[in-house]
C-alpha positions in Angstrom: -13.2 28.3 -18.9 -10.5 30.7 -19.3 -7.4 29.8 -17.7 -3.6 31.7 -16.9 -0.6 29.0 -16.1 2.2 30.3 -14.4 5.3 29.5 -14.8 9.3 30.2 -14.4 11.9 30.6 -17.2 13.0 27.0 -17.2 9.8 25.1 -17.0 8.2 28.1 -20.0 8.9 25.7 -23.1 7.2 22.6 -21.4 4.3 24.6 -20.3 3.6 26.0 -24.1 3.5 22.7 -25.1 1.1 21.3 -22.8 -1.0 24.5 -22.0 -4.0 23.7 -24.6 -6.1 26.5 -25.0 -4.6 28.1 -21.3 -2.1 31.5 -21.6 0.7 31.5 -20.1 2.5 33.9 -17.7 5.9 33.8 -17.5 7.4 34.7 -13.9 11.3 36.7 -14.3 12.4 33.5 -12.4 14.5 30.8 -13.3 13.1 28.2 -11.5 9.4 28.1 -11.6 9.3 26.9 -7.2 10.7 30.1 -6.5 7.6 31.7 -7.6 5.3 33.5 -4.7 2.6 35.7 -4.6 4.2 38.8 -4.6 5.3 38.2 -8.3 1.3 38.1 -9.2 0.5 41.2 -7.4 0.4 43.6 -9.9 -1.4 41.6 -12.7 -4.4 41.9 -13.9 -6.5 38.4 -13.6 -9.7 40.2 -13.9 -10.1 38.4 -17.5 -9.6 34.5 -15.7 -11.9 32.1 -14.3 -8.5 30.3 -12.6 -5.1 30.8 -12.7 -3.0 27.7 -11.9 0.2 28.4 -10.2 3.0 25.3 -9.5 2.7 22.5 -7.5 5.9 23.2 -5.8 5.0 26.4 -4.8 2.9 24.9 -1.7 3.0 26.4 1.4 2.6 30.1 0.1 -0.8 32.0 1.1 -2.1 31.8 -2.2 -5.9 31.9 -0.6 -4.8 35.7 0.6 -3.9 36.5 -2.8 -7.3 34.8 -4.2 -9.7 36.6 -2.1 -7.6 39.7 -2.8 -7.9 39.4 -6.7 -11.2 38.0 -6.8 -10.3 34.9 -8.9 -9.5 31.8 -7.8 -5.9 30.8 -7.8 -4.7 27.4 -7.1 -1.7 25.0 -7.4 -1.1 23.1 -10.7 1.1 19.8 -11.0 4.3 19.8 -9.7 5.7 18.7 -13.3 4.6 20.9 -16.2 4.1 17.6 -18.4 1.2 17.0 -16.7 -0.4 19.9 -17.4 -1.9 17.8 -20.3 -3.9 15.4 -17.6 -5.0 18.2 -15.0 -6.5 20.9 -17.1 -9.0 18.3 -18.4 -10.2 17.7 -14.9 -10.3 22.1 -14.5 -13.8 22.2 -15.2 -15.2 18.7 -12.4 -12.6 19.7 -9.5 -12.1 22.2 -7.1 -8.3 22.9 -7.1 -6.1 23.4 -3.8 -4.2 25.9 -2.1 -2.3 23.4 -0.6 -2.5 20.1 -2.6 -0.7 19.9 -5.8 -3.0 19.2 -8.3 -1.8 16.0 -10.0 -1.8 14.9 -6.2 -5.7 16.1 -5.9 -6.6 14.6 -9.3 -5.1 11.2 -8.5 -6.8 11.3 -5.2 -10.2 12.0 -6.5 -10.2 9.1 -9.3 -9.1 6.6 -6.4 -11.8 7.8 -3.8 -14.3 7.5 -7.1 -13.2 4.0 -7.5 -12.9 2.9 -4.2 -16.6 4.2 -4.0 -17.7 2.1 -6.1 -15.8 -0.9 -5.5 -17.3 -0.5 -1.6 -21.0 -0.3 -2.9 -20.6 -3.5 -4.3 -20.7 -4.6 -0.4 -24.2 -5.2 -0.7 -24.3 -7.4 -3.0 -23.0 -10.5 -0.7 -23.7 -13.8 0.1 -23.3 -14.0 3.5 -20.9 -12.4 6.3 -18.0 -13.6 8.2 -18.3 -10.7 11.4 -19.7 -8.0 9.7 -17.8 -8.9 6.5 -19.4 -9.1 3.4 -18.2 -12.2 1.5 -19.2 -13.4 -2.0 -21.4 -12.3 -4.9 -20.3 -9.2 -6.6 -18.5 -7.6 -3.0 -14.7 -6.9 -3.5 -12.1 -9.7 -2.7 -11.7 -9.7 1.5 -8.0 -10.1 2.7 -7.6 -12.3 5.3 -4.3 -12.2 7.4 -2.8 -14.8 9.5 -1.0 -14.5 12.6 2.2 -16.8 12.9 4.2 -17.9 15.3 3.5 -15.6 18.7 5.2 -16.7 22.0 2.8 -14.5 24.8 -0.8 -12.9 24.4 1.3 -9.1 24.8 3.0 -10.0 21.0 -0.4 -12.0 19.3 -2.4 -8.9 20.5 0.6 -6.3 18.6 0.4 -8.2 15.5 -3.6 -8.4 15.2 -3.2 -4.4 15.7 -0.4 -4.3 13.2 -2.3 -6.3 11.1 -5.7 -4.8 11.6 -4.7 -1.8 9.4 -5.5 -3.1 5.9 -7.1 -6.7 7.3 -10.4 -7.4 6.2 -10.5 -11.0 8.5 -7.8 -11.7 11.4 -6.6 -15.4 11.3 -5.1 -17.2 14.3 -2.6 -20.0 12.8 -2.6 -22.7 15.6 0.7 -24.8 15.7 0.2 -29.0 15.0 1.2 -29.1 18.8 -0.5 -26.8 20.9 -1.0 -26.1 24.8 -4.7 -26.3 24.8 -4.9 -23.5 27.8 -2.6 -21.4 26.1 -4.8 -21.3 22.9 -8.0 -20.6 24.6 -6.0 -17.7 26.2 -4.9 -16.4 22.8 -8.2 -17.1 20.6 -10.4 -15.2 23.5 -7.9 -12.4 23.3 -7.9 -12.0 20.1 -12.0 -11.9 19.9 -11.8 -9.4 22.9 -9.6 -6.9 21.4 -9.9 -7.1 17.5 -12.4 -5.0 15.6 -12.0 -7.2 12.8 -13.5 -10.8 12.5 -11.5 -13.7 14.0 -10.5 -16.9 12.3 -8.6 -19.7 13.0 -6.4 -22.2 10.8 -6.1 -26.0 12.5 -7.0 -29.5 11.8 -7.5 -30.4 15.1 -10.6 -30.7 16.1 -10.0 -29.9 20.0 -8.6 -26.3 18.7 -12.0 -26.0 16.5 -13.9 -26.7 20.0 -11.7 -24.0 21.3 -12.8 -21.7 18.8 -16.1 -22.1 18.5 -16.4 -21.9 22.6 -14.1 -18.4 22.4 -16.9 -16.7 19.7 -14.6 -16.8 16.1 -16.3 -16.2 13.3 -14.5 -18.7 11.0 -12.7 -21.8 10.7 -9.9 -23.1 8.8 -10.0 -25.9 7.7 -12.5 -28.7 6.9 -11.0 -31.9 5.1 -12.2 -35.1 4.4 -10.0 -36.1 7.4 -11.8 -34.2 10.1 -15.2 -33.0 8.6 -16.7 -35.2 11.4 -15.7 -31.7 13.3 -18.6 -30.0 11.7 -20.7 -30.7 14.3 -18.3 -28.8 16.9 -19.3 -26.1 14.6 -22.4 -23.4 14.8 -23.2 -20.4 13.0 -19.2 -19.8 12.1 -18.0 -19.5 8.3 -16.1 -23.2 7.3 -13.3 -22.9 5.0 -13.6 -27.0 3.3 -10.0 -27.7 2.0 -9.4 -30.4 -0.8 -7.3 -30.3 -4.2 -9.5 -33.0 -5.9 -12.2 -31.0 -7.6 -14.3 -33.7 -7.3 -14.2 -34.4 -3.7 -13.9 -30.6 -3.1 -17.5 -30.4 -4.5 -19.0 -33.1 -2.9 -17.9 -32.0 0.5 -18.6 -28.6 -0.1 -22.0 -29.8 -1.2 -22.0 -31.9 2.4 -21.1 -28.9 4.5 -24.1 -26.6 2.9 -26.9 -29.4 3.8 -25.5 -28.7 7.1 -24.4 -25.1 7.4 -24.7 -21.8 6.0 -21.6 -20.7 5.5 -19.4 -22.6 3.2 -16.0 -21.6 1.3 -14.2 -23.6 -0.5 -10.4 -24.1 -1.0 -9.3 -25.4 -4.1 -5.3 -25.0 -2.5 -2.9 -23.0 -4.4 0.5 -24.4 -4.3 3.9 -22.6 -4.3 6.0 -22.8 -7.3 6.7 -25.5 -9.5 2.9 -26.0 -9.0 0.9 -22.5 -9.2 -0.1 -23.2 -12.6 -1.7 -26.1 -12.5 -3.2 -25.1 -8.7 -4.4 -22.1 -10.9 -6.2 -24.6 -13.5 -7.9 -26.5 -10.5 -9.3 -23.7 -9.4 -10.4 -22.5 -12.8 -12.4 -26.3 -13.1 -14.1 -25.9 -9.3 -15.1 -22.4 -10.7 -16.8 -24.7 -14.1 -18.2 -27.0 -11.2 -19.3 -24.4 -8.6 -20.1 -20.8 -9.8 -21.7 -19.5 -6.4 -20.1 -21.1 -3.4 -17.1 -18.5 -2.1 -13.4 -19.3 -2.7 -10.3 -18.7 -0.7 -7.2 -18.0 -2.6 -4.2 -18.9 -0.9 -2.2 -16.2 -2.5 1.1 -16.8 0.4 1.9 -19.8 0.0 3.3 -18.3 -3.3 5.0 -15.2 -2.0 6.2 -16.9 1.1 7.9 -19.5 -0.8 9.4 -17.2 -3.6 13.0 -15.3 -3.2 11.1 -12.5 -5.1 9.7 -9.0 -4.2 5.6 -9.4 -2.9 4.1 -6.4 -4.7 4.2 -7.8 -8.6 3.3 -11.3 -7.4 0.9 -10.4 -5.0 -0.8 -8.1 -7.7 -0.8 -10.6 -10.6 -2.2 -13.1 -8.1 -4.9 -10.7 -6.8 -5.9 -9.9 -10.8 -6.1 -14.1 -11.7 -8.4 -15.2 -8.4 -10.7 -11.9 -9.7 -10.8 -13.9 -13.2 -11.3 -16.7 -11.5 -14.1 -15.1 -9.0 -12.4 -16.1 -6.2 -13.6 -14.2 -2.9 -11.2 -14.6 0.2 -7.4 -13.7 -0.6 -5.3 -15.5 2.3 -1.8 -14.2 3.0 0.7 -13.9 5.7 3.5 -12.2 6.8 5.8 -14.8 8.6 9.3 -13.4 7.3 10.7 -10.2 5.8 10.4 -10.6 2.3 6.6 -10.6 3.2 6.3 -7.6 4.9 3.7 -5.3 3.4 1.6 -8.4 1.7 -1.6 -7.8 3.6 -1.5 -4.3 2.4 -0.7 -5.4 -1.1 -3.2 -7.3 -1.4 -5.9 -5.1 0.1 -4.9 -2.3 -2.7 -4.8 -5.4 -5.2 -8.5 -6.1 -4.5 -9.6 -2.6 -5.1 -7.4 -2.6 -8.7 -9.1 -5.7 -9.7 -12.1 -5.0 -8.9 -12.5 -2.0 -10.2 -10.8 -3.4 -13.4 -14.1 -5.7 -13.7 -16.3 -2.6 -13.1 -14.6 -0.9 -16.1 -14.1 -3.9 -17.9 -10.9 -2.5 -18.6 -7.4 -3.7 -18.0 -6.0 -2.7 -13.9 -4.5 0.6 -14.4 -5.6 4.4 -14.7 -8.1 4.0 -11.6 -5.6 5.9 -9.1 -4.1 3.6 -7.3 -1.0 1.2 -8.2 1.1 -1.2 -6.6 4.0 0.8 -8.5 6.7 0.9 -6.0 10.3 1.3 -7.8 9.4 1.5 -11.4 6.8 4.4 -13.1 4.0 4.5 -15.1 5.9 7.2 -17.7 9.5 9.3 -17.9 8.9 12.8 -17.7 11.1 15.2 -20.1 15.0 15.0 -19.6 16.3 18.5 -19.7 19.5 19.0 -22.2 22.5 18.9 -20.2 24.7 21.6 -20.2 28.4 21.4 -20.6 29.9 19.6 -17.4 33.2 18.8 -15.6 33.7 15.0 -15.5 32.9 14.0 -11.1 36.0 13.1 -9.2 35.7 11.2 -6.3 37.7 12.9 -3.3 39.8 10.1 -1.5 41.3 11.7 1.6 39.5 11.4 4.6 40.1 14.8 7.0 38.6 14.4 10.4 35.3 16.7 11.7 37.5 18.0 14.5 33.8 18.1 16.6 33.5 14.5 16.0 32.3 11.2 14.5 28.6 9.9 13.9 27.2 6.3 14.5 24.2 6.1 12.5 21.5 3.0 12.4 17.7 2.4 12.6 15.6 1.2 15.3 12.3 0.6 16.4 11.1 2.2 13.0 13.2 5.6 13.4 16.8 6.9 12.7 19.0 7.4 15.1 22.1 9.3 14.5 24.4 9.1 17.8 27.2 11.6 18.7 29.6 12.4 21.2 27.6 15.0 22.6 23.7 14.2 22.0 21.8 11.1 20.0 19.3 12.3 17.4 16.4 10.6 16.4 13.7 11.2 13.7 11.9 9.7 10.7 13.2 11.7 8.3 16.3 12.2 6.8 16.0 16.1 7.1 15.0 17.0 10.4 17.8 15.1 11.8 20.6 16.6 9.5 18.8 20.2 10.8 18.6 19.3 14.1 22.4 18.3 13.8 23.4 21.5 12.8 21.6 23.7 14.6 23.2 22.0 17.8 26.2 22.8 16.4 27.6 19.0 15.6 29.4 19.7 12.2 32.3 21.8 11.2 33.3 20.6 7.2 31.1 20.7 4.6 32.4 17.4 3.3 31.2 15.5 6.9 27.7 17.1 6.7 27.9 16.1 2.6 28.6 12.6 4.0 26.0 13.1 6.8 23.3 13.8 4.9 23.8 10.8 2.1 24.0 8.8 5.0 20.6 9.6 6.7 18.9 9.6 3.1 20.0 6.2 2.8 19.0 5.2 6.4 15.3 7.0 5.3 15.1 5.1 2.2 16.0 2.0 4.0 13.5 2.6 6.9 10.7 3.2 4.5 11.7 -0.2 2.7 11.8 -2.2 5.5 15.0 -3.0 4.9 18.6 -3.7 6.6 20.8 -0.5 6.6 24.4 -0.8 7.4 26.3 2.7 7.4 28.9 2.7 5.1 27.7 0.1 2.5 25.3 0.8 -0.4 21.4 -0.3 -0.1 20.7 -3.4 -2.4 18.2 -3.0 -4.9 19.2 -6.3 -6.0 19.8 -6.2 -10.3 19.4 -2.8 -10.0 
């Protein structure tokens, strides 16, 4: 396949290094973004199967200029270094007009994955709803609701939660209004597409349950397993951290019922470990009956960012074949865990596919840190930064910036702008007219970049004071 990269002046030495066997044009432009179709007008591609422009050059009509030279012309990466990735991929994918092509490529691998991680569905041992659970199927998240006051805020979070949910669970309190939880459970069956559990000991809230149509309950003990016969076609999660007793209820429950999972408990730190090592001996003792993983009462009870924990947890229960990954997000700090875990399910289990370590499948739980560094250019000769201490005025006044019902809002005298995105506010702002010194629309537009960064975080932004990244 012959092949023409374009490029700018700047980006020309990276591009020679990674090009391969491609030639390279070289665009009379400093930076390669700048780059349109006008500048490929008058040469001849007659002698190229596909000419790669760069990624940043989106949102030209490259597709006119295609059909007008007869050869395809598409968007390459966005960063020349990984040229060296994409052109092996020139020959199996259709490159886009519109979508970078790193983008494309990393897209394609985790649609190829996810594919097959999906087809292992049918390969189950039984369902919980429509829920494949067990055998070779991927790892099913299941998500509690805590702590709702009225049916309006329960029905909220099961939509909230419903995004990357695989099972809805309904945590009912040790004291209960048994009214008020036939309300909520029959609510909760009527208006989630997803399968409905519930997590009690009592055996008047499994009655509940089973009478309002959920399709599992948590949990079974040696306490109230008498509450088994409340129980008909629904999924029983049998709890017990003595291996031994786990087994033989577990083996109790199945001369009964159908559906059986057990749950080994893991226990927050100073006790993961060896939690980990009981569930590692029921596995030696039990190598078919389902497991749940109780992956929040780690997270939950850790002053420590979700993503690596929840991803190291999601890789050990695949070692351990574990089947049902339990989480919640009762505070904060675990905001984003069901979603964390639903991506962690698809990295492990394609890892096992592979039989390869959980990376390179296209999709990470890489959130502040990278996979690699691209090339640092050489710095040119500089003038030491000075920070400017006096403080003049905008004569057309002051802004009050804070976030809000997941936006921005950024509030003058005159008009209160709201938005997503740091941009389209700092643009709407001065095409009203709001601004007058550079230096206040300098400070303006740090300001909503931090309130952005903050609202995609999920976390506290006070104007004025730096985001904490913690050690960082």
């Amino acid at each position: 396949m012959r092949i023409l990269l374009v490029t700018g002046l700047l980006a020309e030495p990276l591009v020679r290094k990674y090009c391969g066997n491609s030639d390279v044009y070289v665009v009379k432009k400093e930076i390669a973004a700048f780059i349109t179709p006008r500048d490929l007008e008058n040469l001849d591609l007659r002698n190229y199967d596909l000419v790669l422009v760069p990624g940043l050059t989106a949102g030209n009509d490259w597709k006119s200029l295609e059909e007008k030279k007869g050869v395809k012309i598409r968007l390459g990466p966005i960063h020349a270094y990984d040229l060296q990735y994409v052109l092996k991929f020139a020959e199996k994918i259709d490159f886009s007009h519109e979508i970078p092509a790193c983008r494309l490529i990393q897209a394609a691998i985790a649609k190829e994955f996810r594919d097959k991680v999906d087809s292992l569905d049918k390969n189950f041992l039984f369902k919980i709803g429509d829920v494949p659970v067990g055998g070779e199927s991927r790892m099913k998240v299941v998500a509690e609701v805590h702590a709702f006051s009225n049916l309006e805020e329960l029905e909220r979070k099961i939509d909230y939660l419903s995004e990357n949910a695989d099972i809805i669970d309904i945590g009912i309190p040790l004291e209960f209004d048994s009214d008020f939880i036939k309300k909520a459970i029959k609510r909760a069956v009527e208006v989630s597409e997803k399968p409905i559990s519930i997590d009690t000991f009592s055996k008047k809230a499994i009655e509940i349950g089973v009478d309002c149509g959920v399709d599992m309950i948590m949990s079974l003990s040696k306490e109230n397993f008498d509450a088994i016969g409340l129980i008909e076609d629904q999924a029983i999660v049998v709890v017990e951290k003595n291996v031994y007793e786990l087994k033989s209820l577990v083996e109790k429950a199945k001369r009964r019922k159908e559906k059986v999972i057990a749950d080994p408990v893991l226990d927050p730190p100073l006790g993961t470990a060896s939690s980990i090592i009981r569930y590692a001996k029921y596995r030696e003792l039990d190598t078919v009956t389902p497991l749940l993983f109780g992956a929040g009462n780690v997270t939950e009870l850790s002053d420590a960012d979700s993503i690596g924990i929840n991803a190291l947890l999601a890789f050990i229960a695949e070692e351990l074949n574990c089947n049902l990954l339990f989480t919640t997000e009762a505070s904060p700090k675990t905001f984003g865990c069901v979603k964390e875990l639903k991506i962690a399910s698809y990295l492990s289990k394609a890892a096992k596919i592979r039989n390869a370590p959980p990376k390179d499948v296209g999709i990470s739980l890489l959130a502040l840190k990278e996979k690699f560094r691209y090339p640092e250019p050489s710095p040119k000769q500089s003038v030491e930064a000075k920070e400017y201490k006096e403080f003049v005025r905008d004569p057309l006044g002051d802004f009050i910036i804070y976030v809000a019902d997941g936006r921005i809002f950024c509030e003058h005298e005159k008009l209160t702008v709201s938005g997503k995105k740091a941009k389209e506010i700092l643009d709407t702002v001065i095409s009203k007219g709001l601004l007058s010194r550079l230096d206040h629309a300098a400070y303006l537009g740090r300001e909503l970049m931090k309130a952005e960064i903050a609202l995609r975080l999920k976390k506290n932004y006070i104007q004025d004071q730096e985001l904490n990244f913690g050690f960082y």
